[in-house]
C-alpha positions in Angstrom: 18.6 190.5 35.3 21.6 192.8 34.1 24.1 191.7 32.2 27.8 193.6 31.7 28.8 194.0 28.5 32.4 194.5 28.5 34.6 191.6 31.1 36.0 194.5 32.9 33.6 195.6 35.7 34.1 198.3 38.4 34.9 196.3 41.3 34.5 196.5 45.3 37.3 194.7 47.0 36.8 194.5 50.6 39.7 193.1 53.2 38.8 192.3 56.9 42.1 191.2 58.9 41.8 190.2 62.1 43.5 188.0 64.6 47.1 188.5 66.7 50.0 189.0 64.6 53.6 188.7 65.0 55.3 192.2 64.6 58.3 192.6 62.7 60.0 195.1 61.1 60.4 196.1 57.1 63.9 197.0 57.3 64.6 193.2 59.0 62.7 191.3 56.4 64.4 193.3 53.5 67.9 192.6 55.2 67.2 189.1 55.0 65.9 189.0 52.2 69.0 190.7 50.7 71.0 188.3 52.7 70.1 185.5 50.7 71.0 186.4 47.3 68.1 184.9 46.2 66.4 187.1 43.5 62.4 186.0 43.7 60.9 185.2 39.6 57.4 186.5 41.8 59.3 190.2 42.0 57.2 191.1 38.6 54.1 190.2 39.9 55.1 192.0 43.1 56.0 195.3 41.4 52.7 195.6 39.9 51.6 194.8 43.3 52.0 196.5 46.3 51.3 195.8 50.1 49.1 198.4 52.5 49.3 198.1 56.2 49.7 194.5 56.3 52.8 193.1 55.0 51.4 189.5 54.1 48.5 191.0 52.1 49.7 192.3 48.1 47.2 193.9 46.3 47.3 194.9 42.5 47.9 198.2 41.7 44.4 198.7 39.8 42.8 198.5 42.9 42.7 202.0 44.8 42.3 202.2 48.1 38.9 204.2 49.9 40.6 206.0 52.9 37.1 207.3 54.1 35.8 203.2 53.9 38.9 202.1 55.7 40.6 201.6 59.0 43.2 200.0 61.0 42.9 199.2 64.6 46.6 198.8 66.1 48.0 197.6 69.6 51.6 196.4 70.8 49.9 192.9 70.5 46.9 193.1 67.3 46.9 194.9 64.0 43.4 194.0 62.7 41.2 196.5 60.4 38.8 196.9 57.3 40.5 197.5 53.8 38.3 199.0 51.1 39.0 199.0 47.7 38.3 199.7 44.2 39.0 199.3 40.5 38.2 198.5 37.0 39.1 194.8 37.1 37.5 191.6 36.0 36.2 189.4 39.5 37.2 186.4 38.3 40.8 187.7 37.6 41.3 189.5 40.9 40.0 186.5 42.9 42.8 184.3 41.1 45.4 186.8 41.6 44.3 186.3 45.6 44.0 183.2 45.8 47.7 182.8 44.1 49.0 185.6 46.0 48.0 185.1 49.6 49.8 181.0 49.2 52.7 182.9 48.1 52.9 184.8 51.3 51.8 182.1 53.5 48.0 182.1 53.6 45.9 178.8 53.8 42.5 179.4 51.5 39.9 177.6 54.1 36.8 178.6 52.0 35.4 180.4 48.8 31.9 181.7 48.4 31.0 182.5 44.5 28.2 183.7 43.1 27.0 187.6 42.1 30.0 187.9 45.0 33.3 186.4 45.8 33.9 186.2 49.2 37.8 184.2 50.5 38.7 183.4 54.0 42.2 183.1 54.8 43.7 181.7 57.6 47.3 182.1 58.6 48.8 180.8 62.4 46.3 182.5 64.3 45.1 185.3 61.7 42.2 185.4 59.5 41.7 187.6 56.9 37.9 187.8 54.5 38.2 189.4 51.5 35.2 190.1 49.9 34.8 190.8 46.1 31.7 192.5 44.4 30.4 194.3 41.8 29.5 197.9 42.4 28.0 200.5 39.8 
């Protein structure tokens, strides 16, 4: 058995998003979101967080995406793909800041699998979305 000796480990993080999903634009949400006049106390969290190709998905800016691990299947009607990952981050952290994160944006947690692994599953209207956390050396 190998045990890390610092918290921080280097970190896989592994999206799946599948299911049918409403399509809406950016430049709608942020007009009415601006519309409001309500400023969000979650905008600090969200600038050291950003969102990929799935607007209802943040992910923390210590996490760097693998473009040749990824990729995004897209038609008029599904947007579904595989979203790799990774970082210097601690798991237990990073699978907080998910499950906090994806409530905030209208995810339902329907199951957590912890061990040497983290594995989520999200479900939102008729969506689901795994994201599976390990640690890689």
């Amino acid at each position: 058995m190998k045990f890390v000796s610092t918290p921080i480990a280097y970190v896989l993080l592994t999206i799946l998003v599948f299911g049918c999903t409403a399509r809406t634009s950016t430049a709608q949400q942020e007009s009415s979101d601006q519309g409001s006049g309500n400023t969000d106390t979650s905008y600090e969290a969200e600038s050291a967080s950003f969102y990929y190709d799935f607007d209802d998905i943040l992910v923390p800016r210590e996490m760097e995406l693998d473009i040749d691990e990824s990729f995004i299947l897209e038609t008029p009607n599904v947007k579904s793909g595989l979203m790799v990952f990774n970082g210097m981050v601690e798991i237990r952290s990073l699978t907080d800041y998910f499950i906090n994160n994806m409530a905030k944006d209208g995810w339902s947690l329907r199951s957590a699998f912890r061990s040497n692994r983290t594995i989520l599953v999200f479900e939102k209207t008729s969506r689901y979305c795994i994201i599976n956390i390990t640690n890689e050396r």
